[in-house]
MARMI-658185 format. One record per residue (C-alpha): residue number from 1; residue in one letter; x, z, y. Coordinates in Angstrom, 1 decimal, decimal comma. Last residue first. Layout:
<recs>
REC     i   aa        x        z        y
REC   NUM    A        X        Z        Y
...
</recs>
This chain:
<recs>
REC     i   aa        x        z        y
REC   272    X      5,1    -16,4     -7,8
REC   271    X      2,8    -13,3     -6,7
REC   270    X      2,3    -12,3    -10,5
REC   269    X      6,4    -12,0    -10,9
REC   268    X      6,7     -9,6     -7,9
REC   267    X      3,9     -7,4     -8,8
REC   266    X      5,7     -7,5    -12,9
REC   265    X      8,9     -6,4    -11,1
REC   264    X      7,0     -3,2     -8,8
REC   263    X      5,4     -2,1    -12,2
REC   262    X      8,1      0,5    -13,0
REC   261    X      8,9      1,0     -9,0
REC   260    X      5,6      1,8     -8,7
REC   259    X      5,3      3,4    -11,7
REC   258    X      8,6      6,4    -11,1
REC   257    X      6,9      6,4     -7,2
REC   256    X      3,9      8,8     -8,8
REC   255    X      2,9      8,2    -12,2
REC   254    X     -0,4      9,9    -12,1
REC   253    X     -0,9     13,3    -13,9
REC   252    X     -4,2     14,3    -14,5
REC   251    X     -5,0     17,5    -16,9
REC   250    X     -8,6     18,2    -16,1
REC   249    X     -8,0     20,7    -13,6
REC   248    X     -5,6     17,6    -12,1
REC   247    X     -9,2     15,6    -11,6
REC   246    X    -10,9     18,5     -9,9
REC   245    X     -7,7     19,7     -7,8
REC   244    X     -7,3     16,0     -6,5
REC   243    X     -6,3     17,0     -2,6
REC   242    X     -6,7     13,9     -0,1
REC   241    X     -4,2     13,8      2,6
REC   240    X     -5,4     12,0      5,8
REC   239    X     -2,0     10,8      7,9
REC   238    X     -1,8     11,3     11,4
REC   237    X      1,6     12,7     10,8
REC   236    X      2,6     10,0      9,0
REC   235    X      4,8      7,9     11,6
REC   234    X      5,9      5,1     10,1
REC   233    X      9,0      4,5      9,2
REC   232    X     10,4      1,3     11,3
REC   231    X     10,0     -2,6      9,3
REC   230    X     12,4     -3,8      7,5
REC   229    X     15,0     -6,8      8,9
REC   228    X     13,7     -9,9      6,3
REC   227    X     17,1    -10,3      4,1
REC   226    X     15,6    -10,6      1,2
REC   225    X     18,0    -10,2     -1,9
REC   224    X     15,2    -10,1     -4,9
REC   223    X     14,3     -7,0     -6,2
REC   222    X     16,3     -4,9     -3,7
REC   221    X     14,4     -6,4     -0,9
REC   220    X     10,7     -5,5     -2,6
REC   219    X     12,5     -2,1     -3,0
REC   218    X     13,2     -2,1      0,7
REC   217    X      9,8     -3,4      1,1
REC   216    X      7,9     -0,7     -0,4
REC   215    X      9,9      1,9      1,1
REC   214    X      9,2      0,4      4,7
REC   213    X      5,6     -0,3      4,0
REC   212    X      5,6      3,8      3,8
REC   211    X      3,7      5,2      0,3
REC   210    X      2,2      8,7      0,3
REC   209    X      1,5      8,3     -3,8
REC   208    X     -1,1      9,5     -6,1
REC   207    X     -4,7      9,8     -4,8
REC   206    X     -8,2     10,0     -6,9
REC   205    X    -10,6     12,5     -4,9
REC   204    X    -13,6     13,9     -7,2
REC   203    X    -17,2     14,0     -6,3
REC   202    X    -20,3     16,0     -7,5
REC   201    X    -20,7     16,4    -11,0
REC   200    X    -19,1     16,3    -14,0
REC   199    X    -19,1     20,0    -16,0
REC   198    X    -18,7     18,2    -19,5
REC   197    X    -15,4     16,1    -18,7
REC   196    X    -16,1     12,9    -20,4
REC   195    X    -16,8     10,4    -17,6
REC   194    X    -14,2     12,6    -15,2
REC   193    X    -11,3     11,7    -17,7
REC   192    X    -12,5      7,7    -17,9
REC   191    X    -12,4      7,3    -14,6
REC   190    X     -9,1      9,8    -13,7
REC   189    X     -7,3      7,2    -16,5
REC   188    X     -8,5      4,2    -15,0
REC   187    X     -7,4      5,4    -11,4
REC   186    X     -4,1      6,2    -13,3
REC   185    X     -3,7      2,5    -14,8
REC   184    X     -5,1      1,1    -10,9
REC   183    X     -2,2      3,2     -9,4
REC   182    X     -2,9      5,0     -6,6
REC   181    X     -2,2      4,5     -3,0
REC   180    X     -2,3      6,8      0,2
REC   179    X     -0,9      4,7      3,4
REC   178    X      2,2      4,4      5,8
REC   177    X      2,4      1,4      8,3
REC   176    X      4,9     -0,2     10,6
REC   175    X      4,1     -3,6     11,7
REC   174    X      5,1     -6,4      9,7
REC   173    X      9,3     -8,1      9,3
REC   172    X      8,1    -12,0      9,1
REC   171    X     11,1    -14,1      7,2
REC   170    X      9,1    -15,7      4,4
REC   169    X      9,6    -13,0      2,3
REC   168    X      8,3    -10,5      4,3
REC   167    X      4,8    -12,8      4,8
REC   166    X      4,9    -12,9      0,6
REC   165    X      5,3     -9,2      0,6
REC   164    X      2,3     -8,2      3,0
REC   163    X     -0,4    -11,5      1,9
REC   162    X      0,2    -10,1     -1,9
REC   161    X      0,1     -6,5     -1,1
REC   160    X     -3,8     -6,4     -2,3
REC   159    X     -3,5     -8,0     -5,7
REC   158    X     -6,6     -9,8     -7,2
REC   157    X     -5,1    -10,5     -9,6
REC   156    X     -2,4     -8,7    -12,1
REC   155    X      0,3     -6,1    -11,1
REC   154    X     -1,0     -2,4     -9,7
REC   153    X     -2,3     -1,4     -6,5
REC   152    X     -5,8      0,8     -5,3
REC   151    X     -6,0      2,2     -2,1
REC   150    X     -7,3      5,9     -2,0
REC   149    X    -10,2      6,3     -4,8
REC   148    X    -13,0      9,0     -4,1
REC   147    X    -14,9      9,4     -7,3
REC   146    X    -18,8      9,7     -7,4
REC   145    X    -20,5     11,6    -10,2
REC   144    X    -24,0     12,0    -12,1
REC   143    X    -25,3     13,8    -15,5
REC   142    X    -29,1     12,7    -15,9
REC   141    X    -29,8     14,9    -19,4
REC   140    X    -29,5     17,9    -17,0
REC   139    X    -30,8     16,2    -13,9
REC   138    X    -28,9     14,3    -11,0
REC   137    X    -31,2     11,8     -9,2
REC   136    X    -29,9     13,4     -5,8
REC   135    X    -26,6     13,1     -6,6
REC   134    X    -26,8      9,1     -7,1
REC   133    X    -28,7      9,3     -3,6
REC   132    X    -26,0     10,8     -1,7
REC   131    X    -23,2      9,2     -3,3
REC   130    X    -24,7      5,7     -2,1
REC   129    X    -25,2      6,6      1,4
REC   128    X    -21,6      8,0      1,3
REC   127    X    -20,3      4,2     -0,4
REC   126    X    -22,7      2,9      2,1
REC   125    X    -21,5      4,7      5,7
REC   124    X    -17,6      4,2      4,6
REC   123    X    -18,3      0,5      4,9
REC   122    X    -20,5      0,5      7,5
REC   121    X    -17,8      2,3      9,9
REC   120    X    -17,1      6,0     10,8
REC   119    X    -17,9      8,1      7,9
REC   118    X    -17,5     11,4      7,5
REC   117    X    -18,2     12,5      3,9
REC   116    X    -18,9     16,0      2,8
REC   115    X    -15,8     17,9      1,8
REC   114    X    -15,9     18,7     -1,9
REC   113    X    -12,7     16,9     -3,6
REC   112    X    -10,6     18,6     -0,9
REC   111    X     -9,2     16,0      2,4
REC   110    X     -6,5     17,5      4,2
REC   109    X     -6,7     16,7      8,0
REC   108    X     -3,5     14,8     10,1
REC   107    X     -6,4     12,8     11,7
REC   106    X     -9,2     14,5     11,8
REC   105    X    -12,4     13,6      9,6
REC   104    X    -13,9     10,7     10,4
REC   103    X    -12,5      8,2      7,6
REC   102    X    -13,5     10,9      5,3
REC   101    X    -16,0      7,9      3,6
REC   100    X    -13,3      5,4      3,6
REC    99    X    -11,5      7,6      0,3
REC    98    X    -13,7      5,4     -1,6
REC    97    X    -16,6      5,5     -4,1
REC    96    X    -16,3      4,2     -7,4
REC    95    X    -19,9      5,5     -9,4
REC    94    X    -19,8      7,5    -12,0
REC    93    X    -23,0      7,7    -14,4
REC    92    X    -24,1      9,7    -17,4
REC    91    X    -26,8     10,1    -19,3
REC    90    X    -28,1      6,8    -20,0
REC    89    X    -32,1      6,8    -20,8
REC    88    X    -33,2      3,6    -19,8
REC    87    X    -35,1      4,6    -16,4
REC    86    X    -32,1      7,1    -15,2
REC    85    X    -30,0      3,6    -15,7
REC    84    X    -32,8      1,4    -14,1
REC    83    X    -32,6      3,9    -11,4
REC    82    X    -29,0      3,9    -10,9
REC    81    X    -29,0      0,0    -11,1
REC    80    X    -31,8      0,0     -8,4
REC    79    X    -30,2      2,2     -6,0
REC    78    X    -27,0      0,2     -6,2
REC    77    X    -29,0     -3,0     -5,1
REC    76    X    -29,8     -1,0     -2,6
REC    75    X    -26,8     -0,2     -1,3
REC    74    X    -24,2     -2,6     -2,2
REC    73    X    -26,5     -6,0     -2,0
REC    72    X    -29,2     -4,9      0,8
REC    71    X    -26,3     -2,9      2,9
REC    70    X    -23,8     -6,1      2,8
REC    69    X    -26,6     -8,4      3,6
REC    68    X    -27,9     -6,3      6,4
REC    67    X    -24,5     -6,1      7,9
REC    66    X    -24,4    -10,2      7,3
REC    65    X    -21,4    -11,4     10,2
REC    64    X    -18,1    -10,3      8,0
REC    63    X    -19,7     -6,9      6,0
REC    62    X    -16,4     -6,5      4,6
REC    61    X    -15,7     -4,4      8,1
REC    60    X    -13,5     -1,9      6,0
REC    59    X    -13,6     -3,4      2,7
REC    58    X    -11,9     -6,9      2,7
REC    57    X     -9,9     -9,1      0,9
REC    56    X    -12,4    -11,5      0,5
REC    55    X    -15,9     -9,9      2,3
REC    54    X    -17,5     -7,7      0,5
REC    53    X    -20,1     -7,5     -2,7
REC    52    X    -19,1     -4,4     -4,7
REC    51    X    -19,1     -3,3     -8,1
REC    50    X    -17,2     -0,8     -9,9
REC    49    X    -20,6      1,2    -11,2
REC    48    X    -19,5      2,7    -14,4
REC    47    X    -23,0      3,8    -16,5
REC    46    X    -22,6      6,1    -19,7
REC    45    X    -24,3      6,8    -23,2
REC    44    X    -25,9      3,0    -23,1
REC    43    X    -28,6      1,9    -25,9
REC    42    X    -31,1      0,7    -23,3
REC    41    X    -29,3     -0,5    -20,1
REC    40    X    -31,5     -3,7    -19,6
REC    39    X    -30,2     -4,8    -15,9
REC    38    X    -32,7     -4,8    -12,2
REC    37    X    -30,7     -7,1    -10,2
REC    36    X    -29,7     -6,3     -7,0
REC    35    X    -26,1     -6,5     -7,0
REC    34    X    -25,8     -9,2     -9,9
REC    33    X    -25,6     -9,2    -13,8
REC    32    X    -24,9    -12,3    -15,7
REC    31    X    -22,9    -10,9    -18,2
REC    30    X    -23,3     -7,2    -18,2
REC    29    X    -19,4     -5,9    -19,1
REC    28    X    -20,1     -4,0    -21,7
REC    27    X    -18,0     -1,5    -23,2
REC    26    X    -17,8     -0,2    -26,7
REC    25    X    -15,4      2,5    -26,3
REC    24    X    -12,0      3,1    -28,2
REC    23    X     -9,7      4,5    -25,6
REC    22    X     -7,9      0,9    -25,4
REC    21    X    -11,6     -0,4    -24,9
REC    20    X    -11,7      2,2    -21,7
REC    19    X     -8,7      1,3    -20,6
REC    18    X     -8,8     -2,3    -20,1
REC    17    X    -12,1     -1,9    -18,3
REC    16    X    -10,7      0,7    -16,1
REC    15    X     -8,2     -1,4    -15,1
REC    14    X    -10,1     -4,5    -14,8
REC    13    X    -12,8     -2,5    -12,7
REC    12    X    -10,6     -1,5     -9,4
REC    11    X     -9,7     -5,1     -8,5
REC    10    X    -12,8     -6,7     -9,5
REC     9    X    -13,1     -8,5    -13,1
REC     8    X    -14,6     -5,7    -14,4
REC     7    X    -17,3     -5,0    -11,7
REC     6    X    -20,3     -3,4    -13,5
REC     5    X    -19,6     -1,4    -17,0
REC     4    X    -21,8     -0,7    -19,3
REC     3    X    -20,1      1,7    -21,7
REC     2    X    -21,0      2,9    -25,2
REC     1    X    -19,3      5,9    -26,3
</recs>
């Protein structure tokens, strides 16, 4: 399959890049491409949209002091690339959404693959506004889906516990804090399963691990002898879980805490 692919450096589209060539597709990367530029997609079976224009390491509230900037560039210069996809004849697209679209659903609440999005901040608003209108140009040769990634970790750049472990190591114990993570080798797996699974549509959660700061850093401690005093267990009870019945249908199995404390080493070594 021939694959353009739009954010392959970013932190969710080097893993699925990597993937998808080790699968054996002919991937493109679009050199030169930009939110809001109109690309040639002509020859293409499939469109991955991993792009997004934010502020450095940040989603939530990655709009900094441009809220019409960051709506212009992820928004509708997502419209246009979905259009000059449907335009060029590629059949299938999946766009990276985010959990942050159930970010208004009640706390403690399980999130299933087809709850409609509740967003509460521009972020989430987007990625929902985005889904909406990929959906809406669906047809039968015009196959379209959104997947919901939780936070997204793995070794290489950009890394997103890098500011957390390196603050621990200097001596700073941070607040307490319990998340949803996946691996970025199991989101590129769910990518790459949903892009050939015949019945795509719709959206699709992708979420592995209930992962406490204070597990992560006692492993982060074992690793190298810090002393730093760890920080409480969270309380999770507040916690959103999302449910991935479409993606484990298809046979998905993410590596749980057995690849976080695989990988955890190689994190350690790319931070120094």
């Amino acid at each position: 399959m021939k694959i353009a692919l739009t954010g392959a450096s970013g932190l969710v589209g080097r893993w699925i890049c990597r993937a998808a060539i080790a699968a054996g597709h002919d991937v493109s990367t679009l050199p030169g491409w930009r939110l809001g530029d109109t690309p040639d997609l002509q020859g293409c079976d499939a469109l991955i949209h991993a792009a997004f224009q934010h502020a450095p390491g940040q989603y939530r509230g990655g709009e900094g002091d441009d809220p019409l900037g960051f709506v212009r560039a992820n928004l509708d210069g997502s419209l246009l690339l979905f259009r000059a996809a449907r335009r060029d004849g590629v059949g299938r697209v999946l766009f990276l959404s985010s959990r942050a679209v159930h970010d208004g659903h009640p706390e403690g609440a399980t999130l299933p693959d087809e709850l409609s999005p509740a967003p509460t901040n521009l972020y989430g608003q987007v990625k929902a506004d985005a889904e909406s209108a990929l959906a809406q140009m669906a047809g039968p040769d015009f196959l379209t889906a959104s997947l919901r990634p939780t936070g997204v970790y793995g070794p290489g750049a950009p890394q997103k516990w890098a500011g957390l472990i390196a603050d621990f190591l200097r001596g700073i114990t941070p607040a307490p804090r319990v998340a949803t993570e996946v691996h970025g080798a199991d989101l590129a797996q769910a990518t790459l399963l949903v892009l050939g699974d015949p019945a795509m549509a719709g959206s699709y959660n992708v979420s592995d691990l209930v992962l406490d700061r204070h597990q992560l850093l006692a492993e982060v401690a074992r690793l190298t002898g810090c002393t730093t005093p760890l920080p409480l267990p969270a309380d999770a009870t507040a916690l959103r879980h999302p449910i991935c019945a479409r993606l484990q249908a298809l046979g998905w199995r993410p590596g749980g805490l057995h690849r976080l404390r695989q990988d955890l080493p190689q994190i350690m070594t790319d931070l120094s």
